[in-house]
C-alpha positions as CSV (number, residue, x, y, z in Angstrom):
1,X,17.0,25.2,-4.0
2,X,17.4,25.1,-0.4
3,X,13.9,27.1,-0.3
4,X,12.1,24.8,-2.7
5,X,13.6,21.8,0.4
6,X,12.4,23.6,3.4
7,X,8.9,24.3,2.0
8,X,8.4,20.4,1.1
9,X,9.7,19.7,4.6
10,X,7.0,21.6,6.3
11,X,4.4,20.4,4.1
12,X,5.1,16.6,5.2
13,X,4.9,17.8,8.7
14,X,2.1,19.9,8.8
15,X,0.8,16.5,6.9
16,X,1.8,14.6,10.2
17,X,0.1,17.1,12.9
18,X,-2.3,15.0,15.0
19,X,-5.6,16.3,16.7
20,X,-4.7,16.0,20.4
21,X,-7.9,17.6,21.8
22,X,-8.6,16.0,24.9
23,X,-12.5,15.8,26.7
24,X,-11.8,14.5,29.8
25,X,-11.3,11.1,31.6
26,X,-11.4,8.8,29.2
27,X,-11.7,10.8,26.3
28,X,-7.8,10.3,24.6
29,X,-8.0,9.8,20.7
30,X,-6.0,8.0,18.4
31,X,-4.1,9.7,15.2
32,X,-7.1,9.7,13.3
33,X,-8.9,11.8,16.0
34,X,-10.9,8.4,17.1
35,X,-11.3,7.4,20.8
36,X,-8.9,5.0,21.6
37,X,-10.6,1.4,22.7
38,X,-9.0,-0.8,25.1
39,X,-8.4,-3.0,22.6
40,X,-6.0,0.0,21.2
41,X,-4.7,0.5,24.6
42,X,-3.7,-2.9,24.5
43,X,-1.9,-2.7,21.6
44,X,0.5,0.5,23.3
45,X,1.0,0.2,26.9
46,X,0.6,-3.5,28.3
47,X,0.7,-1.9,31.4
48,X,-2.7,0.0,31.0
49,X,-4.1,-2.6,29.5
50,X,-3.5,-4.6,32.7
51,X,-5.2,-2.0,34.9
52,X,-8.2,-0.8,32.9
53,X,-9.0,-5.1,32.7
54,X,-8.7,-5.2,36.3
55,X,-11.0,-1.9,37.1
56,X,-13.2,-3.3,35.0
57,X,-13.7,-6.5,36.5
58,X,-13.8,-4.9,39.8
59,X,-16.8,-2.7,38.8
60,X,-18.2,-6.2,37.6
61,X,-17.9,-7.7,41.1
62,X,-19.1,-4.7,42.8
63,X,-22.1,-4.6,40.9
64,X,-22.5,-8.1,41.6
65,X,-22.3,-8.2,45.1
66,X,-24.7,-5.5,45.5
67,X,-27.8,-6.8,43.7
68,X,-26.3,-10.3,45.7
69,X,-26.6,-8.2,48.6
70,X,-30.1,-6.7,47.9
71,X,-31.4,-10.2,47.3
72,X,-30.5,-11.2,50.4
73,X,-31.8,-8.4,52.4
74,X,-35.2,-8.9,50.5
75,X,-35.3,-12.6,51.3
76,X,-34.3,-11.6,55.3
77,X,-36.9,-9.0,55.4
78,X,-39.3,-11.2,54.2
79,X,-38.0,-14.4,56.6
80,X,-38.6,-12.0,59.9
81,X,-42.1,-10.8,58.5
82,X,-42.6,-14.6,58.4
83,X,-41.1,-15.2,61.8
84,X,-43.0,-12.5,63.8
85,X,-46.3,-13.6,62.1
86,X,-45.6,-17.2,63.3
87,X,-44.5,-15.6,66.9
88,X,-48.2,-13.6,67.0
89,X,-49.9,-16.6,65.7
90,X,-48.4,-19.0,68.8
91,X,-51.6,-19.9,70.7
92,X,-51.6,-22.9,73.3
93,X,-52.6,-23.6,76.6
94,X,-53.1,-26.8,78.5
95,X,-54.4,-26.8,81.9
96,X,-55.8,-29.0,85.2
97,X,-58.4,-29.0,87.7
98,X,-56.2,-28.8,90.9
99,X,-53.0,-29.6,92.0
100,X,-53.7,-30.3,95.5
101,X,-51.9,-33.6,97.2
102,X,-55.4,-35.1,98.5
103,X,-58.5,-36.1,96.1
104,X,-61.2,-33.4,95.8
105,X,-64.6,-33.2,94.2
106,X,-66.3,-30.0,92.8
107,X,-69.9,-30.6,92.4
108,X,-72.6,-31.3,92.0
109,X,-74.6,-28.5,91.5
110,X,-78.0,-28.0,90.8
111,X,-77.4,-25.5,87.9
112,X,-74.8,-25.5,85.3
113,X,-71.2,-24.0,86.1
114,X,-68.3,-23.0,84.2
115,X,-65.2,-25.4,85.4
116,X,-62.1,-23.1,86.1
117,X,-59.1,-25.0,85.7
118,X,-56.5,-23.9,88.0
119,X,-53.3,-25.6,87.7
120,X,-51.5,-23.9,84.0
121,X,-48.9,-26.2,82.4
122,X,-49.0,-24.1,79.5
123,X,-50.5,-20.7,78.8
124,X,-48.7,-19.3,75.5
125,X,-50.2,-15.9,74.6
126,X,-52.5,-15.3,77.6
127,X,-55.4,-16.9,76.3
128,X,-56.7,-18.7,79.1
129,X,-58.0,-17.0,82.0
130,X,-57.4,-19.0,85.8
131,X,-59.9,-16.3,86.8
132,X,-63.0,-17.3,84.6
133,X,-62.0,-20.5,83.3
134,X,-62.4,-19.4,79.7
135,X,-60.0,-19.6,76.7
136,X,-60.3,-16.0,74.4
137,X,-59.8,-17.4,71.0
138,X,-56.6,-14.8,70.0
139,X,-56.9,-15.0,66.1
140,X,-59.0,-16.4,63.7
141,X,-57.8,-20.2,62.7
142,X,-58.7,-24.2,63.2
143,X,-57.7,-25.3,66.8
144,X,-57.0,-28.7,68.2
145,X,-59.4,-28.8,71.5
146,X,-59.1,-31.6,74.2
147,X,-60.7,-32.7,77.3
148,X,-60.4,-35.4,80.1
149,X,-62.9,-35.7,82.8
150,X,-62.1,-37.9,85.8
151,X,-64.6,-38.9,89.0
152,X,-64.6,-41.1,92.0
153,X,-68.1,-42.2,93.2
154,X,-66.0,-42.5,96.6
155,X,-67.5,-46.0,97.8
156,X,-69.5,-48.8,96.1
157,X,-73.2,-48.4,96.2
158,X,-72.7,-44.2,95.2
159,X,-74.1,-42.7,91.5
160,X,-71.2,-42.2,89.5
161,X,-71.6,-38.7,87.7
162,X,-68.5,-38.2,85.1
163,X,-69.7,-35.5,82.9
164,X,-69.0,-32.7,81.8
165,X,-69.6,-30.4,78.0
166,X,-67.3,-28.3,76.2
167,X,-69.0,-25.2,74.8
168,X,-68.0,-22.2,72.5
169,X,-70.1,-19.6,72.8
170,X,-72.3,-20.6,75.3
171,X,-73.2,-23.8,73.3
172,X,-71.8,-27.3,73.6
173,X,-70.4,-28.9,70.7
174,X,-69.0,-32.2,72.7
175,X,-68.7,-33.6,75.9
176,X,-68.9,-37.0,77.8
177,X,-71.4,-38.2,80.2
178,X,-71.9,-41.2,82.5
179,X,-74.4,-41.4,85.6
180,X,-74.4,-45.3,86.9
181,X,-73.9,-46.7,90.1
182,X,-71.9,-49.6,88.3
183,X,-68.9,-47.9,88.5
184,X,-66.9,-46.4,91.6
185,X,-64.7,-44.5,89.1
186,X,-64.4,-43.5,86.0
187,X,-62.6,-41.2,82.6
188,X,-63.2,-40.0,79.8
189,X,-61.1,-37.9,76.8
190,X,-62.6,-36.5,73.7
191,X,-60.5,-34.4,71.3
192,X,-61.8,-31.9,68.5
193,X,-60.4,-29.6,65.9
194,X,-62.5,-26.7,65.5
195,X,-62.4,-23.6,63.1
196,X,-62.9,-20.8,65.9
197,X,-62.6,-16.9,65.2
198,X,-61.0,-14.4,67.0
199,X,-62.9,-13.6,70.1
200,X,-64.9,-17.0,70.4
201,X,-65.0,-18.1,73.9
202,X,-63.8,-21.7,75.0
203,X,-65.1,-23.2,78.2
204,X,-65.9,-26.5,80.1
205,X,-69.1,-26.7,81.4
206,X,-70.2,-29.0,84.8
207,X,-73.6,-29.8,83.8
208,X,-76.4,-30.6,86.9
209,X,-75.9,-33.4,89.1
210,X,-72.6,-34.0,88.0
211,X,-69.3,-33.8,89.9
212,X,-65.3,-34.2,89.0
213,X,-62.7,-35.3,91.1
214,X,-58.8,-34.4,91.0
215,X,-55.5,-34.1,92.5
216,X,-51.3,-33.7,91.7
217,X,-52.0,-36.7,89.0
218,X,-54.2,-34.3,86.9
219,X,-56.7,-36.6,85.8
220,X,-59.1,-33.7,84.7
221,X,-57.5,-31.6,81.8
222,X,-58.6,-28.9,79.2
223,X,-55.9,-28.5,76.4
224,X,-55.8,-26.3,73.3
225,X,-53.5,-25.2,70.4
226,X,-53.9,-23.3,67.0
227,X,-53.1,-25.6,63.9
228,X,-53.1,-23.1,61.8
229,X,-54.4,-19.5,61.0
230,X,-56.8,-18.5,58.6
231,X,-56.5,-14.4,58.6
C-alpha cells in the first residue's frame, strides 16, 4: 500500500516539473515554457516591473534626443553654409575724389581719363583698387551703382564743365554732363542697379574738356554694393 502512495506521489510531481531553460538576458519563461512579458513581470515582482518601465522609457528618451540632436546639427550645418556664403558674397565700396583741406580741380584733359578716387570710406572685399580707380566685379549678381560729380567754374564769366560717365567695360552706360558759363558751380548724382558678372570692370570716366573739383566735404563720390547674387 505504501508503494502503490509513493508512486502516485512522484507522478504528480514529475507532473509539476517546469522547463527552466534559460537563453540569455531576457530570455526567462514562464511555467508553460513561454517568455515572460512585462506585463507577467508585473504581475510577480512589482519591483521589476518598476525598473524594466523605467529602462524603457529611458531608451525612449535617448533615442529621442539623438535624432533631436541630429536635427539640430543638420539645421547648424546648413545655417553656417548659409552664413559663409553670405560672408563671400559681401561686396561694397564707397569712395571720394580727395580729402585734401583746400578745393582742387583735376582736369581738363584733352583725352579721356579714368577718375581714381582716392579717399576709401568703405572697401569690403577688396574690390576697388585706389591704384587704377577700378571696381573688379567679385561675383556674379545685380549691384546698386552711384555717382556724384561736383565742379567750381572758380569765378563768374568761366565754362562750367561738370561731367563725367560711368562705364563697365570700357563703355558708358550713364553719366551727367553740363558745359555753360551760366553757372559758377554745379552737382550732379545718378544711381543705377546693374546686373554685372564676375570680372566686369567698374570705372568713372573724365570725358574731354571736362574738369571735377573736391575737398574734405567729398562732393565727388563713386559708391557700390551687391543686392544680391545670382551664382
Amino acid at each position: 500500500m505504501r508503494a502503490i502512495v509513493l508512486l502516485c506521489l512522484l507522478e504528480a510531481t514529475f507532473a509539476l516539473v517546469v522547463d527552466y531553460s534559460w537563453g540569455g538576458p531576457g530570455q526567462s519563461t514562464d511555467n508553460g515554457g513561454v517568455n515572460l512579458s512585462t506585463e507577467d513581470v508585473c504581475l510577480t515582482d512589482q519591483a521589476s516591473c518598476g525598473c524594466c518601465l523605467m529602462q524603457q522609457q529611458i531608451h525612449r528618451m535617448k533615442m529621442f534626443f539623438n535624432m533631436s540632436l541630429n536635427e539640430l546639427e543638420k539645421e547648424m550645418m546648413k545655417t553656417k553654409a548659409a552664413l559663409n556664403n553670405v560672408r563671400a558674397s559681401r561686396s561694397a565700396f564707397s569712395v571720394a575724389l580727395t580729402n585734401e583741406n583746400s578745393l582742387s580741380c583735376i582736369g581738363p584733359f584733352r583725352d579721356d581719363r579714368l577718375i581714381v578716387y582716392r579717399h576709401v570710406f568703405i572697401n569690403l572685399g577688396d574690390g576697388y583698387s585706389t591704384d587704377t580707380g577700378v571696381f573688379t566685379v567679385p561675383r556674379s549678381g545685380v549691384y546698386s551703382i552711384a555717382l556724384t560729380v561736383y565742379s567750381d567754374a572758380g569765378s563768374p564769366g568761366n565754362s562750367l564743365a561738370a561731367c563725367a560717365g560711368l562705364q563697365v567695360n570700357s563703355r558708358v552706360v550713364a553719366g551727367p554732363k553740363e558745359i555753360n558759363m551760366q553757372d559758377q558751380e554745379d552737382s550732379a548724382t545718378i544711381v543705377v542697379a546693374l546686373h554685372l558678372k564676375a570680372g566686369d570692370k567698374v570705372a568713372v570716366n573724365l570725358p574731354v574738356g571736362c574738369f571735377l573739383c573736391d575737398y574734405s566735404s567729398h562732393y565727388n563720390t563713386f559708391t557700390g554694393f551687391l543686392l544680391y547674387a545670382t551664382d
